[in-house]
C-alpha positions in Angstrom: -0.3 273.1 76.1 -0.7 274.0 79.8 1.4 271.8 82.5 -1.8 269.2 83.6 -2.4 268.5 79.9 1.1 268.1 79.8 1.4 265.5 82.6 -1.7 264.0 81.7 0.0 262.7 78.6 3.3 261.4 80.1 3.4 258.4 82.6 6.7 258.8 84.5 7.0 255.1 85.9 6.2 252.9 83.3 8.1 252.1 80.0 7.9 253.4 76.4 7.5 256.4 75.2 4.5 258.9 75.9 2.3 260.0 72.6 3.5 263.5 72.8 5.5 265.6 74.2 9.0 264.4 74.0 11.4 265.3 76.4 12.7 268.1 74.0 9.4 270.0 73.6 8.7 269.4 77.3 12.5 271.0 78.4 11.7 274.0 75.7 8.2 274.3 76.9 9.5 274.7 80.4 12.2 277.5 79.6 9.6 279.3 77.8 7.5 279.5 81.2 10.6 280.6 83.0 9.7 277.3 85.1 11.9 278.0 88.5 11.6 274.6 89.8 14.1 272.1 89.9 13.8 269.3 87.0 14.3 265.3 86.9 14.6 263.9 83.2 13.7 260.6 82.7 14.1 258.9 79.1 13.6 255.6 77.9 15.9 256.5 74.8 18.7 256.9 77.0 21.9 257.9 75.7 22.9 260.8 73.4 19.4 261.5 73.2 19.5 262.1 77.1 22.9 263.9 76.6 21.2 266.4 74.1 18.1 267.1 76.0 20.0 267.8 79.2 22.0 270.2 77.3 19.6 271.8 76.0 18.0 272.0 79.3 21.3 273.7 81.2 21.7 276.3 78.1 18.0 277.4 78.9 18.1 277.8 82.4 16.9 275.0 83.7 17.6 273.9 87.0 18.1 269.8 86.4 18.8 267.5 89.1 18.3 264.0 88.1 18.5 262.3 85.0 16.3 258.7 85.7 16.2 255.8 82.7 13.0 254.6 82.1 11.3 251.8 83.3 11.8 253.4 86.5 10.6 251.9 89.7 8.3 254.0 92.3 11.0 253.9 95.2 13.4 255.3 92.6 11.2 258.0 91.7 10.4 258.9 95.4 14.2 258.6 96.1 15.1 261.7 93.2 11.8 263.8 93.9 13.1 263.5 97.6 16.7 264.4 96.8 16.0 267.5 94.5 
């Protein structure tokens, strides 16, 4: 998948889970790009699902600089887009 189907199919502010990706595919997807950006995870699982992804995200490369917990409001969003 390219990176607007991709986004297309996650909606970052509400809660639940998107259809497809998960965060895992989207983190591997990402490294496989050699994506240079900086990344902000944001789960509703939470937990040791979160732990794992983030690992797997810093063992591929990948810049990450926020870890959110979803539902997450838009002032929190604008507030870790704004700090990364």
């Amino acid at each position: 998948p390219d990176a607007k189907s991709l986004t297309q199919q996650m909606d970052p502010v509400k809660g639940g889970r998107s259809p497809e990706p998960d965060g895992i595919e989207v983190v591997s997807w990402l490294a496989k790009t050699n994506f240079s950006g900086r990344v902000i995870l944001m789960s509703g699982y939470g937990g040791k699902y979160v732990e794992v992804t983030s690992k797997i995200a810093e063992v591929k490369g990948l810049r990450l600089t926020e870890t959110l917990t979803k539902p997450v409001s838009p002032a929190t969003l604008r507030q870790a887009v704004a700090g990364s």
